[in-house]
C-alpha positions as CSV (number, residue, x, y, z in Angstrom):
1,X,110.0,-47.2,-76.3
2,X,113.1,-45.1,-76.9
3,X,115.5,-45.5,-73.9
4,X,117.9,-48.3,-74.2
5,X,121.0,-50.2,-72.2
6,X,123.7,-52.4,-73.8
7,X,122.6,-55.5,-75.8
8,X,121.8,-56.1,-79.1
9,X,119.4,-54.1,-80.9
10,X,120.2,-51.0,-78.4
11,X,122.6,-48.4,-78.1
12,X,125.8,-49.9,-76.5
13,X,127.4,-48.6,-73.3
14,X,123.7,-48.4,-71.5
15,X,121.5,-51.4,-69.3
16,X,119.3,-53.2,-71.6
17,X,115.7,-52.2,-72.8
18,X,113.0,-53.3,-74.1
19,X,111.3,-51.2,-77.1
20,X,108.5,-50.5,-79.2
21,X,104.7,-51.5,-78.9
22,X,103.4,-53.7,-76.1
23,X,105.5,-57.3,-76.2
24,X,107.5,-56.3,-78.6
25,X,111.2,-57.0,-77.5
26,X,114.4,-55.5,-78.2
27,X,117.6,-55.5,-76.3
28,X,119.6,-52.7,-76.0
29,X,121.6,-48.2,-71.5
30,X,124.8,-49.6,-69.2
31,X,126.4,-47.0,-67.3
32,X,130.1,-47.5,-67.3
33,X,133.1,-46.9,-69.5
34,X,134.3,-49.6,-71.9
35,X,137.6,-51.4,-71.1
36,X,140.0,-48.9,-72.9
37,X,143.0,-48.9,-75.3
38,X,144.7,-46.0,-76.8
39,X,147.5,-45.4,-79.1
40,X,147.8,-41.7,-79.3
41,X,145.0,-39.5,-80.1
42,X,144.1,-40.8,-83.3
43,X,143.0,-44.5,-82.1
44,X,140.3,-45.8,-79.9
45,X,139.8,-49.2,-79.5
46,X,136.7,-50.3,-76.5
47,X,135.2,-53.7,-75.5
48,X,132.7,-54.5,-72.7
49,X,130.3,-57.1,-72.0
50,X,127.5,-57.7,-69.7
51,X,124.3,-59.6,-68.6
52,X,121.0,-57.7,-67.9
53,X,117.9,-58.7,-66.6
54,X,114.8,-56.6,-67.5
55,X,111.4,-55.8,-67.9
56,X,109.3,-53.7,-69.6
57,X,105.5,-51.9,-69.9
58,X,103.3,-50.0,-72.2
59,X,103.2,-48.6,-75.8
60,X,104.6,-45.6,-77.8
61,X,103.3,-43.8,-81.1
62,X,106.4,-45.0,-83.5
63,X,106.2,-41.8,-85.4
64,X,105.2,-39.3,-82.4
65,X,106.9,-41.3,-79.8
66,X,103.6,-40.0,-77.8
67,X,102.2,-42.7,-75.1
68,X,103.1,-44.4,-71.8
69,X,106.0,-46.8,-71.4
70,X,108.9,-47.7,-68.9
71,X,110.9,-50.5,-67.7
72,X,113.2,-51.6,-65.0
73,X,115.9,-54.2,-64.9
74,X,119.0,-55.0,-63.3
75,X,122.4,-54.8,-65.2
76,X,126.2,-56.9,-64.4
77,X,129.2,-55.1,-65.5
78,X,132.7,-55.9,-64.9
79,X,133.3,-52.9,-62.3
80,X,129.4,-53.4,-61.0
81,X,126.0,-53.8,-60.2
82,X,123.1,-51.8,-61.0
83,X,119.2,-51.5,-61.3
84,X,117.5,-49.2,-62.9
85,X,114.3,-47.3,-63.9
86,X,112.9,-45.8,-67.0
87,X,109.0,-44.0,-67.1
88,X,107.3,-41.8,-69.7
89,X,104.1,-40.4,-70.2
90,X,104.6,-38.3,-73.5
91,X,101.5,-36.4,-75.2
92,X,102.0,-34.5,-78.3
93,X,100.3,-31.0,-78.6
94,X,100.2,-28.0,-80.8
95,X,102.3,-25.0,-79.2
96,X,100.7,-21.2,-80.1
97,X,103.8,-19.7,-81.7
98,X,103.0,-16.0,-81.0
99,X,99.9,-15.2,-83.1
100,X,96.8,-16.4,-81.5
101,X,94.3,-17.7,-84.1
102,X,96.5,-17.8,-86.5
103,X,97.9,-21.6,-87.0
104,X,100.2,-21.1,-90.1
105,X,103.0,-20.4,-87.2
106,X,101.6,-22.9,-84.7
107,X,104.1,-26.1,-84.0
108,X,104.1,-29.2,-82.6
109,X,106.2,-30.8,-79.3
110,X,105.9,-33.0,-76.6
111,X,104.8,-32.3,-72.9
112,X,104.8,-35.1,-70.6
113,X,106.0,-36.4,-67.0
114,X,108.9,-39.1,-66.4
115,X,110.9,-40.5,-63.7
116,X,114.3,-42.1,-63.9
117,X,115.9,-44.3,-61.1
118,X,119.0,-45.4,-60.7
119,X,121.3,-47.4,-57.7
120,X,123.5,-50.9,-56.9
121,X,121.9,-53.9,-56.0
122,X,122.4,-57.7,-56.2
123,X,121.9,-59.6,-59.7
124,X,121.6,-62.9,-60.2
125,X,121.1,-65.0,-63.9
126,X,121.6,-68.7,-64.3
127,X,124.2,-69.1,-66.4
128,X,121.8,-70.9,-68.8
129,X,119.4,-67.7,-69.0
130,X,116.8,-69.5,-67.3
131,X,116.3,-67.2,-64.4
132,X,116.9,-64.1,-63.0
133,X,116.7,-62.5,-59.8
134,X,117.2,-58.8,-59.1
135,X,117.3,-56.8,-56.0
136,X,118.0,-53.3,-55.3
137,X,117.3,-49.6,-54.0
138,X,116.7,-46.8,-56.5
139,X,116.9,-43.2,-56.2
140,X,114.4,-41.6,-58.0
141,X,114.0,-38.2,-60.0
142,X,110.5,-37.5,-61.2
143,X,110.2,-34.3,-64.1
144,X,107.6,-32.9,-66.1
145,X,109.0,-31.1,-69.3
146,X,106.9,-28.7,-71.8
147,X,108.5,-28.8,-75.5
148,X,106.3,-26.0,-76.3
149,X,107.7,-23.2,-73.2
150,X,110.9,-25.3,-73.4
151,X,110.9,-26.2,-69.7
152,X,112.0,-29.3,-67.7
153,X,111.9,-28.8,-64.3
154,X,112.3,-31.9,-61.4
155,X,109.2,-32.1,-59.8
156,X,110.3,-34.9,-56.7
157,X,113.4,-37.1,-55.7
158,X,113.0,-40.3,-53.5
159,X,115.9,-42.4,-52.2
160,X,115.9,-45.7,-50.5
161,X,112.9,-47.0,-52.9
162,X,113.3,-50.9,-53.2
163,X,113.3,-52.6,-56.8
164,X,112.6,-56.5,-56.6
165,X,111.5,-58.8,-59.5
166,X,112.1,-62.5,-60.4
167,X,111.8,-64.2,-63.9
168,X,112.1,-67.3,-65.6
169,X,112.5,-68.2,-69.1
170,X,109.7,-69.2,-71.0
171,X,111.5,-69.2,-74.8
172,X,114.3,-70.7,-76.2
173,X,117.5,-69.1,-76.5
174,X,118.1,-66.5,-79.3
175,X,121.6,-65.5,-80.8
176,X,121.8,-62.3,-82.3
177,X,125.0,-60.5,-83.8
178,X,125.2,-57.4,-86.2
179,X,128.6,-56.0,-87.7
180,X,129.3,-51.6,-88.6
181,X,131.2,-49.4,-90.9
182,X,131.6,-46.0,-91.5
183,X,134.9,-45.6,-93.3
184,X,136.0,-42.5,-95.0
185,X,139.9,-43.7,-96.8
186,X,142.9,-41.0,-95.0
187,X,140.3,-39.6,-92.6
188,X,139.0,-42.5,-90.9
189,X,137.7,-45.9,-89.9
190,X,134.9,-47.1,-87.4
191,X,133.6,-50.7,-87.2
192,X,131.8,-52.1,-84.4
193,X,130.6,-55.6,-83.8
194,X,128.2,-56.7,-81.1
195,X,126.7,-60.1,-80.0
196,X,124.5,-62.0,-77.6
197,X,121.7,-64.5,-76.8
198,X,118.4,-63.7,-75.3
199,X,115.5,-65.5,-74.1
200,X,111.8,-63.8,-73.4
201,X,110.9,-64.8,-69.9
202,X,108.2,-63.9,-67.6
203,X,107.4,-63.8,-63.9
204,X,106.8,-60.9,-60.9
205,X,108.0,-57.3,-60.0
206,X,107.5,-54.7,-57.4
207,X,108.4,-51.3,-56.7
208,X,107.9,-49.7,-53.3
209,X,106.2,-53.1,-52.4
210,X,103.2,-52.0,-54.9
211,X,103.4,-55.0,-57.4
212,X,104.5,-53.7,-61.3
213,X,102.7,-55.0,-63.9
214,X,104.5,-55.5,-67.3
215,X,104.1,-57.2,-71.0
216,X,107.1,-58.5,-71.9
217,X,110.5,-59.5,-69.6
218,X,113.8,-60.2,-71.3
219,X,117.3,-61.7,-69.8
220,X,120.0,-61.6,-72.0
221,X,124.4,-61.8,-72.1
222,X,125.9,-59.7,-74.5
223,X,129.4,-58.5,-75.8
224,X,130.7,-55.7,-78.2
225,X,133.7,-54.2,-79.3
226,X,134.6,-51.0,-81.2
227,X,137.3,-49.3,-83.0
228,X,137.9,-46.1,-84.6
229,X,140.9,-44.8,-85.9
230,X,141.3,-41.1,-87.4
231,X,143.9,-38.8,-89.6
């Protein structure tokens, strides 16, 4: 899977997901700005932190990124509470380029449905990781894109939809940390550093009070930081 939220493994500044082939985890979207500081306009310095509560479903080619695969989850930030949705159903297919019969000009994209959600809601994690509880209502955009005309067009939009799941740890706590550079000397310096702990859990979800089933469920606290400095 290829959407992410911030946590280790995942882009940072996004709610945390859960990626690759069925059961495999990794933590990662939060919406929000960073706490700031600035010095002029040649420094940036950002921290944030969070704790997210997720789960995930289905598979995706890791070359192609063709297949079915979403998740939900429920994310704390210092200036909120969210929940969210994530849903693909990507096929790849050969596009006629102009010439028909003739494949030397044919290409390859991706056509497919999805649906994001987003809204505010009530999270709650034992401060241990064991458990997690998330309530919420989403609004919901549903699109179907064609990479070979180059459309993407929103095909539905539901608001009000409720988001309710529940899990509880069933492995044992897993620190993670990883440490960047890009430095360039007179022109400039990024580093960034992020951390957390994790622990797999399991348990029960619904959406629109149809039960969601999933593979693999994640709750997890993380923190980063990141400067960058420029001439």
């Amino acid at each position: 899977m290829r959407t992410k939220l911030p946590g280790l493994g995942l882009c940072l500044g996004v709610a945390i997901f859960l990626a690759g082939a069925t059961g495999a985890l990794a933590a990662g979207p939060v919406a929000g700005p960073p706490a700031l500081n600035t010095v002029g306009a040649s420094v940036f310095n950002g921290r944030g932190a969070n704790a997210v509560a997720q789960v995930v479903w289905g598979t995706s080619d890791p070359v192609t990124g063709e297949g079915h695969f979403g998740g939900v989850y429920g994310d704390v930030e210092a200036f909120g509470t969210y929940v969210g949705l994530w849903e693909n159903d990507d096929h790849v297919v050969t596009c006629e380029a102009g010439t028909p019969g003739d494949p030397s000009d044919d290409f390859q994209a991706t056509r497919g449905t999805g649906r994001v959600g987003d809204g505010v809601g009530t999270v709650t994690i034992a401060p241990n990781l064991q458990s997690a509880v998330v309530t919420g209502d989403l609004t919901i955009t549903s699109y179907a894109f064609d990479g070979c005309a180059g459309t993407w067009d929103v095909t539905a939009t539901e608001t009000g939809v409720p988001l309710r799941f529940g899990l509880v740890a069933t492995g044992r706590p897993s620190n993670d940390s990883s440490f960047s550079r890009e430095l360039l000397p007179g022109v400039y310096n990024t580093h960034q550093l992020t951390s957390g702990i994790s622990r797999t859990a399991t348990g029960t979800a619904s959406l629109d009070g149809r039960q969601l089933a999933f593979d693999a469920g994640l709750i997890s606290r993380n923190r980063w930081s990141y400067h960058e400095s420029s001439r």
